[in-house]
gemmi code that builds the backbone of each chain (N, CA, C; Angstrom):
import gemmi

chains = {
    "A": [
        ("UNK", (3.991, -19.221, 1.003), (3.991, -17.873, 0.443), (3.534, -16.882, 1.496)),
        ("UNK", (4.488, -15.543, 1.557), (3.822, -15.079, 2.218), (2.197, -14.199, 2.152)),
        ("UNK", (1.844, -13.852, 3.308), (0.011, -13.817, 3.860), (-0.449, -12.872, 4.472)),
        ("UNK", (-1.117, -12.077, 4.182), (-1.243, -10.785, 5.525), (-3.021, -10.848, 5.460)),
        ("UNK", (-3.711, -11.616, 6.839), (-4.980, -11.868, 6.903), (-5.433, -10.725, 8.033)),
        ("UNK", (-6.441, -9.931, 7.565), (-6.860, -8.778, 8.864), (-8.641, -9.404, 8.445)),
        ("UNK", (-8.728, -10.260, 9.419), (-10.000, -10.828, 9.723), (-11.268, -10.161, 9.884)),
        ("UNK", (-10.864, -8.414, 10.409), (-12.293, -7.990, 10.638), (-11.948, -7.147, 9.009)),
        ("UNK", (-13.157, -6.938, 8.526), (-13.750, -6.329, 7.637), (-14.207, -5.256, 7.874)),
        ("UNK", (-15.159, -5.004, 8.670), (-15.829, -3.639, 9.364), (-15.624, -3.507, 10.680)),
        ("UNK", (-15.356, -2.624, 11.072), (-15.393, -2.193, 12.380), (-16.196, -0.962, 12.820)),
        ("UNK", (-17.531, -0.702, 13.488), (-17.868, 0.567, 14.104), (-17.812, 0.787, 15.388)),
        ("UNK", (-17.308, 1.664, 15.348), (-17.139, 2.173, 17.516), (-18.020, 3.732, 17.630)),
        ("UNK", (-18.115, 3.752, 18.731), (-18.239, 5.474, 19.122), (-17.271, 6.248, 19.756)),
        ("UNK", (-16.917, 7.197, 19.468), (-15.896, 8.090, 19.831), (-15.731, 7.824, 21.036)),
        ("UNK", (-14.365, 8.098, 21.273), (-13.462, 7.764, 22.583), (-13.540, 6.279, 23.108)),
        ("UNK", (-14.360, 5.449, 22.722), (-13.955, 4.397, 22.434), (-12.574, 3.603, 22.011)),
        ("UNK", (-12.004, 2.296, 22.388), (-10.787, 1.926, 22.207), (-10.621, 0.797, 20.960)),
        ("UNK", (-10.235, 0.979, 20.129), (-10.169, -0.079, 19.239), (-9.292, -0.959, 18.675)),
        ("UNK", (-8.926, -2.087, 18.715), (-7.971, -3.011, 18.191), (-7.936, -3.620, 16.801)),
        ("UNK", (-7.618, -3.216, 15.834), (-7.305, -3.581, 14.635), (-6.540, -5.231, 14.438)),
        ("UNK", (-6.278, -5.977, 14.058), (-5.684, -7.474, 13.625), (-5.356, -7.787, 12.854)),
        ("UNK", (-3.943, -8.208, 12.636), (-3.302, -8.418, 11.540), (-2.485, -9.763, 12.211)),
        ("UNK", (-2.926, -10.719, 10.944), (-2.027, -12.012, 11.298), (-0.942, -12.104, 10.083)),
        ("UNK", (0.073, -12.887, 9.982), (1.222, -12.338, 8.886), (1.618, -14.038, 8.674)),
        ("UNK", (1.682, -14.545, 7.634), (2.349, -15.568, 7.097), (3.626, -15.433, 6.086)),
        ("UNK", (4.540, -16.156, 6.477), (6.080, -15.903, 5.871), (6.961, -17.052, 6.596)),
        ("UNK", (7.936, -17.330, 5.814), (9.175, -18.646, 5.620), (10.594, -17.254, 6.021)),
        ("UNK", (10.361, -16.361, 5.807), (11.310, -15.700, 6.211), (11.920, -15.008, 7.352)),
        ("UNK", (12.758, -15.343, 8.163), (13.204, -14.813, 8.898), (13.702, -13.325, 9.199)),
        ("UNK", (14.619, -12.729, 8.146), (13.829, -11.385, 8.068), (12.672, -10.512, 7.010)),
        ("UNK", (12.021, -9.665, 8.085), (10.755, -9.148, 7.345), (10.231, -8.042, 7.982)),
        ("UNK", (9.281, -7.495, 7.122), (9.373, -5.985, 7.797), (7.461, -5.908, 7.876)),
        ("UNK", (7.246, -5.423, 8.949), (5.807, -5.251, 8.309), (5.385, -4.017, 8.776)),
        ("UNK", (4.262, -3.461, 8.169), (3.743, -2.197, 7.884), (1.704, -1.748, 8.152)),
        ("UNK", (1.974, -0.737, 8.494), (0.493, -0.141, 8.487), (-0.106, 1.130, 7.755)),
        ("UNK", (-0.809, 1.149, 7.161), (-0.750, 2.606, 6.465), (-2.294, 2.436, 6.944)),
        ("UNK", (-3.055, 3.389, 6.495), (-4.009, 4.255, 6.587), (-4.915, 4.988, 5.767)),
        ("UNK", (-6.049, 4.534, 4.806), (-6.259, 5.083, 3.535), (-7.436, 5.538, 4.719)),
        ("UNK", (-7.712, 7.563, 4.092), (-8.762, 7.716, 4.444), (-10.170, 7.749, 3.612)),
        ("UNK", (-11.167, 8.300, 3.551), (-12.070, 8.369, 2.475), (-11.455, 9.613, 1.170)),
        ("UNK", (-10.559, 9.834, 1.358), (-9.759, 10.724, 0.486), (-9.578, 9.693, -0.270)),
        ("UNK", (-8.866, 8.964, -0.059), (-8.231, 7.805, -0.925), (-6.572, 7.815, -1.059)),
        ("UNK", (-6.190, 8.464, -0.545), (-4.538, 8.281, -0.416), (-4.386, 7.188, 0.551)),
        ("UNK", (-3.269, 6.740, 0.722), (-2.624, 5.480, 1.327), (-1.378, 6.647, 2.623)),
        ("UNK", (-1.683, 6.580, 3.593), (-0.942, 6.917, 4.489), (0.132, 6.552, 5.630)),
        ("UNK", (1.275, 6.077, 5.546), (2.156, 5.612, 6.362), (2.309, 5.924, 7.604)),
        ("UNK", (2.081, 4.667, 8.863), (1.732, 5.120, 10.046), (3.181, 4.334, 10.489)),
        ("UNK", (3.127, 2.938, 10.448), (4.268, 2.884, 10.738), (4.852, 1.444, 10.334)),
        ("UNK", (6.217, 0.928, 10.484), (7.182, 0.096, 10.101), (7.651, -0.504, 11.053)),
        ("UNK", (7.660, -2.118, 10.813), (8.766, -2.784, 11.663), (9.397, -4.009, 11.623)),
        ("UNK", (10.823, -3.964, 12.340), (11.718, -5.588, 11.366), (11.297, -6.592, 12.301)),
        ("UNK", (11.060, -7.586, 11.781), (11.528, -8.860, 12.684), (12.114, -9.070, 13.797)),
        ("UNK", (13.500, -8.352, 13.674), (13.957, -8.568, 15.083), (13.394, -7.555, 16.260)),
        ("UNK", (12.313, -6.865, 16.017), (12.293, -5.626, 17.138), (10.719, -6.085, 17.339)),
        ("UNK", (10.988, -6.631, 18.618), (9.129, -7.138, 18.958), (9.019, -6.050, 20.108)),
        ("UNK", (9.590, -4.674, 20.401), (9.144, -3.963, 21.434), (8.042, -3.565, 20.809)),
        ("UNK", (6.726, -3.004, 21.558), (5.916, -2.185, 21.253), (5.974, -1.325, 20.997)),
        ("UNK", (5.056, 0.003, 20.274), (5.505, 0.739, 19.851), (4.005, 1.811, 20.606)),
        ("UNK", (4.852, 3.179, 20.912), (3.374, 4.150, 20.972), (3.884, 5.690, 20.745)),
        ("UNK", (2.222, 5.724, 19.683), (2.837, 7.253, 19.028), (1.117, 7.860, 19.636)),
        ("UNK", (1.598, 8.697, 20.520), (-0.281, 9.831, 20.628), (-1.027, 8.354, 21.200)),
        ("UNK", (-2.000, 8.722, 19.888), (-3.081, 7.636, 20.578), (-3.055, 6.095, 19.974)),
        ("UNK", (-2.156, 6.388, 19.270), (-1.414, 5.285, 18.435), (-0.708, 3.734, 19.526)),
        ("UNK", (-1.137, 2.879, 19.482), (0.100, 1.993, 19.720), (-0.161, 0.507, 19.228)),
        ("UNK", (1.182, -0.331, 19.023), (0.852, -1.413, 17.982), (1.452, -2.612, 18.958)),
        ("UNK", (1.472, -3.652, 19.006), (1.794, -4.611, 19.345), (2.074, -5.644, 18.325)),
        ("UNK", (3.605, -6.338, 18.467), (4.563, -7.216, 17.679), (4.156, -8.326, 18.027)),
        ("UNK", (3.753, -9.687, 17.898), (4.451, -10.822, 18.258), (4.574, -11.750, 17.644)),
        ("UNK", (5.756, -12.222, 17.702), (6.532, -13.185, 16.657), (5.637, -14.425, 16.833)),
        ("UNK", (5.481, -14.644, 18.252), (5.062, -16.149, 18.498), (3.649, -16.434, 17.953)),
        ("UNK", (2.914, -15.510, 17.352), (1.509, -15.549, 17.045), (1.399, -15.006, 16.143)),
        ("UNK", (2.250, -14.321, 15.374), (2.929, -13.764, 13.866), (1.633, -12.696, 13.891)),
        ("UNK", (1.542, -12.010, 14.723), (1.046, -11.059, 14.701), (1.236, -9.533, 15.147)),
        ("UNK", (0.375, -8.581, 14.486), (1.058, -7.250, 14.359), (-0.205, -6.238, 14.888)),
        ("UNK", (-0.826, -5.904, 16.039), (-1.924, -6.115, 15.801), (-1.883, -3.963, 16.339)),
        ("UNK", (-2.911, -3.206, 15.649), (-2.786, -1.848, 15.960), (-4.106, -1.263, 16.456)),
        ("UNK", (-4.027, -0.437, 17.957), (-4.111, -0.026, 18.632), (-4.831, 1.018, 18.763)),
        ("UNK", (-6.062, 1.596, 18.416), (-6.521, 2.962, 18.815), (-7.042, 3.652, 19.820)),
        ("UNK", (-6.584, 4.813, 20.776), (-6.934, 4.856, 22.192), (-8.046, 5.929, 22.092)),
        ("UNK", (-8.937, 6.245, 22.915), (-10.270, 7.009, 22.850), (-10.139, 7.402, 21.100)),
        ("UNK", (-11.084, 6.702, 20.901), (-11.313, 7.108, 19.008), (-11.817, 8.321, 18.663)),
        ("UNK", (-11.285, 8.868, 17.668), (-11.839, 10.398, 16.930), (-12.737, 10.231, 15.941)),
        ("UNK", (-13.782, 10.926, 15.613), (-14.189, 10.565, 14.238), (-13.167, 10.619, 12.989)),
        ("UNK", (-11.948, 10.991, 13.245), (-11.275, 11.734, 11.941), (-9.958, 10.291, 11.849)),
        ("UNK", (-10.565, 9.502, 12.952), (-9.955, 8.382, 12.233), (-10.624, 7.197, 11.391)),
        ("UNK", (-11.915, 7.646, 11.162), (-12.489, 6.665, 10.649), (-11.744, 6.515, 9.168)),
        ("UNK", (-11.433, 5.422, 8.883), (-10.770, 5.104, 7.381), (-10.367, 3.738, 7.523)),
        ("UNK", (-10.085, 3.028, 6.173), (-9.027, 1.693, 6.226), (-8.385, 1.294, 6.623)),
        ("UNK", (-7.989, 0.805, 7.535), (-6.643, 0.224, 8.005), (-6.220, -0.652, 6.818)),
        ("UNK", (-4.745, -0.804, 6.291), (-4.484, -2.074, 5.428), (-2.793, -2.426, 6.419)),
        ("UNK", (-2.789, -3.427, 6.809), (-1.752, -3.992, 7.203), (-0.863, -4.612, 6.316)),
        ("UNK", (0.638, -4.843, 5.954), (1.538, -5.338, 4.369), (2.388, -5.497, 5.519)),
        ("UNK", (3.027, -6.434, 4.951), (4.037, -7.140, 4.647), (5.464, -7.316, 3.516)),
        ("UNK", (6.400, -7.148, 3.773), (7.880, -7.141, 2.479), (7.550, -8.333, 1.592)),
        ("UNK", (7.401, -8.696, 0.932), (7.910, -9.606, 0.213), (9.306, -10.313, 0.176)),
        ("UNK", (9.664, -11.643, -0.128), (10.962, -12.044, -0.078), (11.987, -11.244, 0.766)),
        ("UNK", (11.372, -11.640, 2.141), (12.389, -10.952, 3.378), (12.559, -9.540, 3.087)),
        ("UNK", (12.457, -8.687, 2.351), (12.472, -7.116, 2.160), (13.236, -6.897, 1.381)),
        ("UNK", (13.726, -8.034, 0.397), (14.995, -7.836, -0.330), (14.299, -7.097, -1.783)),
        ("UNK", (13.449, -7.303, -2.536), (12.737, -6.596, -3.365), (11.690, -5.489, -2.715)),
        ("UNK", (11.353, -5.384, -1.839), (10.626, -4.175, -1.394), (9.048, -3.967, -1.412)),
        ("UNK", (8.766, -4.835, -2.302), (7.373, -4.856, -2.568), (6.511, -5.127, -1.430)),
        ("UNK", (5.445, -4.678, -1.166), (4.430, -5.016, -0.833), (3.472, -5.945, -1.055)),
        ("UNK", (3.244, -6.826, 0.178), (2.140, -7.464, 0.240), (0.935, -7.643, 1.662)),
        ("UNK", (-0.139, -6.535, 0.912), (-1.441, -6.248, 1.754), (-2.524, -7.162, 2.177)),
        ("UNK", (-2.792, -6.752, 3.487), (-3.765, -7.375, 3.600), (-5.144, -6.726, 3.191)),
        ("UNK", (-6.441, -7.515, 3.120), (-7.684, -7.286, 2.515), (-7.945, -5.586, 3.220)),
        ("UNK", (-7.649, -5.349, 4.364), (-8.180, -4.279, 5.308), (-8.984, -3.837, 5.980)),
        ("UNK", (-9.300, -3.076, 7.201), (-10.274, -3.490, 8.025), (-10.874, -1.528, 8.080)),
        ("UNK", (-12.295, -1.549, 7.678), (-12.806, -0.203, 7.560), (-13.476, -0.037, 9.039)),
        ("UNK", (-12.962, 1.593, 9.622), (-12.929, 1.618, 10.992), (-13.793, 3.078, 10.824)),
        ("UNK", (-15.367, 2.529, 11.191), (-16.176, 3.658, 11.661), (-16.340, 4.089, 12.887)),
        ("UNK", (-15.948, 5.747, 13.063), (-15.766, 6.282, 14.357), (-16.987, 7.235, 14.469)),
        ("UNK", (-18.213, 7.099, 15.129), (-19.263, 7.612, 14.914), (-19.403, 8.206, 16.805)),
        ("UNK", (-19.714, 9.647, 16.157), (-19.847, 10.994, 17.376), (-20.711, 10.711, 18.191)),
    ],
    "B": [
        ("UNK", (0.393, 15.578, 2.755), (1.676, 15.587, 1.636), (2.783, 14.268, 1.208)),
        ("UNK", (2.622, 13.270, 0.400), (3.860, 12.034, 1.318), (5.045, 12.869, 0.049)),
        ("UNK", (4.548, 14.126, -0.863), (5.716, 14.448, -2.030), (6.175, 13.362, -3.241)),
        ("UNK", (4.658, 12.288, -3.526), (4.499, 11.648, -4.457), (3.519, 12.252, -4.917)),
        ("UNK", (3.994, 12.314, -6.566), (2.874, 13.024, -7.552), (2.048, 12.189, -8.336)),
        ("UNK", (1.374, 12.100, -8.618), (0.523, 11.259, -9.664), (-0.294, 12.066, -10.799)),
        ("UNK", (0.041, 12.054, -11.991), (-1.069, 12.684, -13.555), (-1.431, 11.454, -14.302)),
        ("UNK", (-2.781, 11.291, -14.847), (-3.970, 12.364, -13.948), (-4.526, 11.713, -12.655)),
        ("UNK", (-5.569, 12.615, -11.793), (-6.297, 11.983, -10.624), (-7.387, 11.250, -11.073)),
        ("UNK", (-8.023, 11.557, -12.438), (-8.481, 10.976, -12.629), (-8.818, 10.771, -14.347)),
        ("UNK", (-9.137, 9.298, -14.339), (-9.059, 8.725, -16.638), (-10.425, 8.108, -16.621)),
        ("UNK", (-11.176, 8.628, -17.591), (-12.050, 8.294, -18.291), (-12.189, 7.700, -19.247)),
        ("UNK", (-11.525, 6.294, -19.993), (-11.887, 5.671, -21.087), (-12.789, 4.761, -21.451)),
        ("UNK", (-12.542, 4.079, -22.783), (-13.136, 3.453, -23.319), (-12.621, 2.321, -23.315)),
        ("UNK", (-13.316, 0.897, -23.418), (-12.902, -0.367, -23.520), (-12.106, -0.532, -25.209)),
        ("UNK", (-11.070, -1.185, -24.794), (-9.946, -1.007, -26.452), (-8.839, -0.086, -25.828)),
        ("UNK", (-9.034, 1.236, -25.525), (-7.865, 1.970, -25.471), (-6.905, 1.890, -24.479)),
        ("UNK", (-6.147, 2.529, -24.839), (-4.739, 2.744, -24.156), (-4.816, 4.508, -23.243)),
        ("UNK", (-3.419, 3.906, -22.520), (-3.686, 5.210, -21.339), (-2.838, 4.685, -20.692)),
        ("UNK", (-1.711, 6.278, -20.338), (-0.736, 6.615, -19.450), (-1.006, 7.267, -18.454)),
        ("UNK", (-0.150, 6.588, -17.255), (-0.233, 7.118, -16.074), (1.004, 7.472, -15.544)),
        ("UNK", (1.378, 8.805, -14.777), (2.351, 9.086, -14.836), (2.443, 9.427, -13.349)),
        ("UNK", (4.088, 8.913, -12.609), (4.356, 9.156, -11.487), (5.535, 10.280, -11.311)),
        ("UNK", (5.820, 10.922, -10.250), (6.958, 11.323, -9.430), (7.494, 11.265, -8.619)),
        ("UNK", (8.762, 10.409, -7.555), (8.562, 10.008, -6.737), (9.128, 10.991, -5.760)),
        ("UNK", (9.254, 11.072, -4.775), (10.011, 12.193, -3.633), (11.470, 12.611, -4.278)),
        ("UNK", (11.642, 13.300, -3.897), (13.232, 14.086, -4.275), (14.129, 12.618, -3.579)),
        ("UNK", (14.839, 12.475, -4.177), (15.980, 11.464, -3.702), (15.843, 10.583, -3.276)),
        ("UNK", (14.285, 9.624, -4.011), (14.207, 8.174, -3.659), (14.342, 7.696, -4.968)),
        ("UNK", (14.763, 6.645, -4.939), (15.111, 5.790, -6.469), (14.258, 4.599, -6.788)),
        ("UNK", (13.806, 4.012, -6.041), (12.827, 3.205, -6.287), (11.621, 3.773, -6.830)),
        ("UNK", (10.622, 3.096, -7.366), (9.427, 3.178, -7.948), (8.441, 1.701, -7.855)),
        ("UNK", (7.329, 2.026, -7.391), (6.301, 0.848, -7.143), (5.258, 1.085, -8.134)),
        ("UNK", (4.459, 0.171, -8.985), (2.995, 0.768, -9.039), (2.256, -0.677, -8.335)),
        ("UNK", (0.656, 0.073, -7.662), (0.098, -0.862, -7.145), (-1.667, -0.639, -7.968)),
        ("UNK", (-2.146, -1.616, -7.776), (-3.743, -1.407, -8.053), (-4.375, -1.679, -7.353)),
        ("UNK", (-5.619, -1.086, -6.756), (-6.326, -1.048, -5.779), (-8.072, -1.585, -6.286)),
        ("UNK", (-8.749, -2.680, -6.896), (-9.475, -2.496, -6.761), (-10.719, -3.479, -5.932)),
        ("UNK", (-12.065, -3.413, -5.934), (-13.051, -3.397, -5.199), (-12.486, -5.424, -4.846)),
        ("UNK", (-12.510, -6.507, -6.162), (-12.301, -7.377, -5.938), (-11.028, -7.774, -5.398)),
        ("UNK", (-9.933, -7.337, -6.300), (-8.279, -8.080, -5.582), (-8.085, -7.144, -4.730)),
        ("UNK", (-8.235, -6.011, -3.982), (-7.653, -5.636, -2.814), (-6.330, -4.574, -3.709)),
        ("UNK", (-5.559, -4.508, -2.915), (-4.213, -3.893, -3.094), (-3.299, -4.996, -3.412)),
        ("UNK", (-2.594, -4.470, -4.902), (-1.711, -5.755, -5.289), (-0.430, -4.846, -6.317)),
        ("UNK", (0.472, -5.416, -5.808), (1.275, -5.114, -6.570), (1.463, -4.974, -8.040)),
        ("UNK", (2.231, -4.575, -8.603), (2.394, -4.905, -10.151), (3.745, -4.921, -10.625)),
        ("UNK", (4.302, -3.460, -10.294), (5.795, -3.522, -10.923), (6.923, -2.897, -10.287)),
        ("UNK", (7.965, -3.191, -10.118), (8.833, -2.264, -9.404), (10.098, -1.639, -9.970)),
        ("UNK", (10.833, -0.672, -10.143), (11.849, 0.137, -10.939), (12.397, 0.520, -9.482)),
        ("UNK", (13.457, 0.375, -10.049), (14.933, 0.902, -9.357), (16.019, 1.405, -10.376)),
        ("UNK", (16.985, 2.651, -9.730), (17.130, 3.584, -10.849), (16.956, 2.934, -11.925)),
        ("UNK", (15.967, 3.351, -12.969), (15.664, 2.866, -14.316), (15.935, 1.639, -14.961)),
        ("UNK", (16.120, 0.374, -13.623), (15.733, -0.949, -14.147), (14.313, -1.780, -13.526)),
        ("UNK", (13.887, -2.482, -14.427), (12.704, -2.733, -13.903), (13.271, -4.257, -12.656)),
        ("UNK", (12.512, -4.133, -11.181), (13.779, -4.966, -10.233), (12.355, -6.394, -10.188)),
        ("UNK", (11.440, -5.812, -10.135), (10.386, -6.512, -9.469), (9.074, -6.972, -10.387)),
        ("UNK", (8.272, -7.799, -10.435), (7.069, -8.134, -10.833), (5.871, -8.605, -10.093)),
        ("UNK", (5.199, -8.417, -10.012), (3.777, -8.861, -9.710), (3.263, -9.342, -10.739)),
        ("UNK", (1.510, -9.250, -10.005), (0.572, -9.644, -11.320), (-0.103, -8.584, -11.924)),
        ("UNK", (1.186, -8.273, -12.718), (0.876, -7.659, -13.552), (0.615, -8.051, -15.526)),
        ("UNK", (-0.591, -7.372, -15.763), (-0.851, -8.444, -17.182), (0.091, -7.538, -18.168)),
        ("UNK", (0.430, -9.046, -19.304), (0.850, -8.491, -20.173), (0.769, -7.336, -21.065)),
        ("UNK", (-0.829, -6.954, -21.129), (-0.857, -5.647, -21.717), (-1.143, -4.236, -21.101)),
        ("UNK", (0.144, -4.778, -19.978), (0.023, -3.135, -18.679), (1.893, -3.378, -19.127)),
        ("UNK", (2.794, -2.192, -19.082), (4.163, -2.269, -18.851), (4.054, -0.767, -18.699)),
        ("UNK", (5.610, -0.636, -17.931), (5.957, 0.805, -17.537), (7.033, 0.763, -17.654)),
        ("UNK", (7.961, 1.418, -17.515), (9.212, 2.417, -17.797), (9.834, 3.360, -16.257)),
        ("UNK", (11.102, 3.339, -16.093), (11.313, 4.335, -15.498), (12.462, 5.379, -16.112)),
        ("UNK", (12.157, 6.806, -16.077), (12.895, 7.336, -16.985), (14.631, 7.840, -16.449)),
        ("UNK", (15.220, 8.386, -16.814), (16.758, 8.848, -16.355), (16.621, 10.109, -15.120)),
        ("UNK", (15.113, 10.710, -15.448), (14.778, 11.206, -14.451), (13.993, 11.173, -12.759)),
        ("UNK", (13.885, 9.954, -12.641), (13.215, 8.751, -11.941), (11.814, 8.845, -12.091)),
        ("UNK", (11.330, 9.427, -12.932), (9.607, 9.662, -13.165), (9.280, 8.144, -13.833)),
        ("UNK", (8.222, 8.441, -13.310), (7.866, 6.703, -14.087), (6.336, 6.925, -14.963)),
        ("UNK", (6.629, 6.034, -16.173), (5.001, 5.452, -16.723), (4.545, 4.155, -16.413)),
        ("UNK", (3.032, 4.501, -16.310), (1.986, 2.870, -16.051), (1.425, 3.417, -17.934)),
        ("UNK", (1.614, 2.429, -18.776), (1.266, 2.059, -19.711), (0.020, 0.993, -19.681)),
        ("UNK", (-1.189, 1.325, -19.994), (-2.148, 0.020, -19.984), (-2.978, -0.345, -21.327)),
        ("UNK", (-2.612, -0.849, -22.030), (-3.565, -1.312, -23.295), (-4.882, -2.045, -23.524)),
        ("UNK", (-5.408, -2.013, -24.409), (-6.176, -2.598, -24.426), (-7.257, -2.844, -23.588)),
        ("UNK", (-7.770, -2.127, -23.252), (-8.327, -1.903, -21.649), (-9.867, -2.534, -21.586)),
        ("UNK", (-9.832, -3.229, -20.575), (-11.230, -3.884, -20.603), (-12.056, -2.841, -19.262)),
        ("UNK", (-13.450, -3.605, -18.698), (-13.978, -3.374, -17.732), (-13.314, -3.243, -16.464)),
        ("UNK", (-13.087, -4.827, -16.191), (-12.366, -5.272, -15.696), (-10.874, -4.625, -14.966)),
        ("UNK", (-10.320, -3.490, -15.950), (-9.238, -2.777, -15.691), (-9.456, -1.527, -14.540)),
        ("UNK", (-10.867, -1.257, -14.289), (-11.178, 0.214, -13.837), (-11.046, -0.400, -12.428)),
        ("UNK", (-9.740, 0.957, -11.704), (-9.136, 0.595, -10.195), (-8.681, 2.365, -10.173)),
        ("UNK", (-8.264, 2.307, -9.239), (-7.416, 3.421, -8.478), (-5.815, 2.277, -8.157)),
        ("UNK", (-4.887, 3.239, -9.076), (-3.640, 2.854, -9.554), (-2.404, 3.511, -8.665)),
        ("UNK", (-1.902, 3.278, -7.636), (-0.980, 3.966, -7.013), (0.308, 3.462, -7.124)),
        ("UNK", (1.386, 4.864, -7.269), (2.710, 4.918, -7.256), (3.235, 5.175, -5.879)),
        ("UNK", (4.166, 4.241, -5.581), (5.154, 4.715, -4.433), (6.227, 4.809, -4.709)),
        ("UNK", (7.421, 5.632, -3.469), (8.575, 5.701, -3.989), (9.274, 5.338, -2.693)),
        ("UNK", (10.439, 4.947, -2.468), (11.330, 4.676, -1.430), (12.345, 4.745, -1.797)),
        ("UNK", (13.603, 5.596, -0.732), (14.818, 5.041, -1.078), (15.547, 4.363, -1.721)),
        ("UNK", (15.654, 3.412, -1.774), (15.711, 2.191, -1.893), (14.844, 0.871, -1.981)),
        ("UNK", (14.745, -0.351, -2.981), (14.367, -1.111, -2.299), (13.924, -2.137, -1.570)),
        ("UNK", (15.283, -2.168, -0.999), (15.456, -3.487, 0.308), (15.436, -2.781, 1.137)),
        ("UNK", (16.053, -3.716, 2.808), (15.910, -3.106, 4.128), (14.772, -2.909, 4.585)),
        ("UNK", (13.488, -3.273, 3.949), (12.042, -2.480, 4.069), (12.244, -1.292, 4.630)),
        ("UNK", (12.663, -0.235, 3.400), (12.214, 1.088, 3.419), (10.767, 1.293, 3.476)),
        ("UNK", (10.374, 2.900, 4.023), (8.996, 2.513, 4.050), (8.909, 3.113, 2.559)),
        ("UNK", (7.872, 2.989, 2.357), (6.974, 3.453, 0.821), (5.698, 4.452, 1.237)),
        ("UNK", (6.690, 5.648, 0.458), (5.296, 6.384, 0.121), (4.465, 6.520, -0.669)),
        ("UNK", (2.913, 6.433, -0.587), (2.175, 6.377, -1.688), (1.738, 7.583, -2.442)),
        ("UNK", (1.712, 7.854, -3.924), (1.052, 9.100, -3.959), (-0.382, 9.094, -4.425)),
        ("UNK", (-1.353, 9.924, -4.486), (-2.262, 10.229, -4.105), (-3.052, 9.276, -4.982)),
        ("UNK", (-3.020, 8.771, -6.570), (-3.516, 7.614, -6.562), (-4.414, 8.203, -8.119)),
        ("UNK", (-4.350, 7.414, -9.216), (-4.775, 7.494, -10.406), (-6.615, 6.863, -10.386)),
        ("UNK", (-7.404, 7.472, -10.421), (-8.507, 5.928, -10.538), (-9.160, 6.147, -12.059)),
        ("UNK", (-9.072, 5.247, -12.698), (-9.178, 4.772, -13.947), (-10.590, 3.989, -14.159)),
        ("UNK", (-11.187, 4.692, -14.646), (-12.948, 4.364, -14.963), (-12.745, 3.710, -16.450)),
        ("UNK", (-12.985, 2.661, -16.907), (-13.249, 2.167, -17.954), (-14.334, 1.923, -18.723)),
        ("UNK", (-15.062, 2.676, -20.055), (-16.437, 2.746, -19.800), (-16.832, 1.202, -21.029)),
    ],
}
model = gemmi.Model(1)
for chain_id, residues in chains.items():
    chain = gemmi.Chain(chain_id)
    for i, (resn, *xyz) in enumerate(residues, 1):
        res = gemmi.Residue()
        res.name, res.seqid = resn, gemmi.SeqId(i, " ")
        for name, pos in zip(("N", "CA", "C"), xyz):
            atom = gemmi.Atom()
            atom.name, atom.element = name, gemmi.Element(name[0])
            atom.pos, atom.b_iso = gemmi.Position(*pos), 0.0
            res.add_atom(atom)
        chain.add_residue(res)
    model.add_chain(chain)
structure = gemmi.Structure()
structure.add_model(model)
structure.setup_entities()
């Protein structure tokens, strides 16, 4: 079945600091899409970003960048000199049944304190 | 802004009752998600609608069902409501959904059960 394990629980850094988020992904499916959103202490769920199976390039947005790899089924995201105004949840998901129903499946999530 | 609506932000009940939650999803996505968010299970699915058939299930309990209407607005119906029930309840909407469209969430129901 598929699995989306993000091992750290808490995370605190100090600003401008670099931080690596972890997401490991379990799945029988060959295609699959996986995902990162972003809940802040607001409480909305925020879409950072998406990606299929077949596309293990890296990805970089700003201070943003994520790293794919199939061989270690991992998805793992990237924060470069940290802001306080990113402190919030990370939750890493996963498609369900190859992406053919759409649903989501999250991992536990990893709370990222960015302290001035 | 992700242009997902959610009424209300926030429900105050009582253990026994019932209570609607109501979504909107972006202009010209047809899908509909609801998810529940709370302290023990994490983020978990429940139900999914595509134009106004229900496509998908989770674990969702028997005395939660929803609807999607001709207008793609959707209800979270929850009965009988225990302790146990009080979460922050979010709707998403996508395109479509296969292809892993992404899903937007909207801002998120949280449901206090007293």
């Amino acid at each position: 079945a598929q699995k989306v394990t993000q091992a750290q629980t808490e995370i605190s850094v100090v600003e401008k600091e670099d931080v690596t988020l972890d997401c490991v992904y379990e799945t029988r499916d060959t295609t699959y899409y996986l995902f990162w959103y972003k809940q802040p202490p607001s409480g909305e769920l925020v879409f950072l970003i998406r990606r299929n199976s077949f596309d293990e390039q890296n990805e970089i947005s700003g201070r943003y960048s994520w790293n794919f790899q199939k061989s270690t089924s991992s998805f793992n995201f990237t924060i470069t000199a940290s802001q306080v105004v990113d402190s919030a949840v990370y939750f890493c998901a996963q498609t369900d049944y190859g992406g053919s129903q759409g649903n989501l499946i999250f991992g536990k999530g990893t709370k990222l304190s960015v302290k001035p | 802004d992700s242009g997902v609506t959610q009424t209300p932000k926030h429900l105050i009940t009582a253990t026994g009752q019932r209570v609607t939650l109501r979504c909107s999803p972006r202009s010209g996505d047809l899908s509909v998600y609801w998810y529940q968010q709370s302290l023990d299970q994490g983020l978990q699915f429940l139900i999914q609608y595509y134009n106004g058939e229900e496509r998908a299930k989770g674990n969702i309990l028997e005395r939660f069902s929803a609807q999607q209407f001709p207008d793609l607005h959707s209800e979270l119906n929850l009965s009988s409501l225990e302790l146990g029930d009080s979460a922050l309840y979010f709707c998403a909407s996508s395109v479509v959904p296969w292809g892993g469209n992404e899903q937007f969430f909207g801002p998120g129901t949280r449901l206090t059960v007293l």
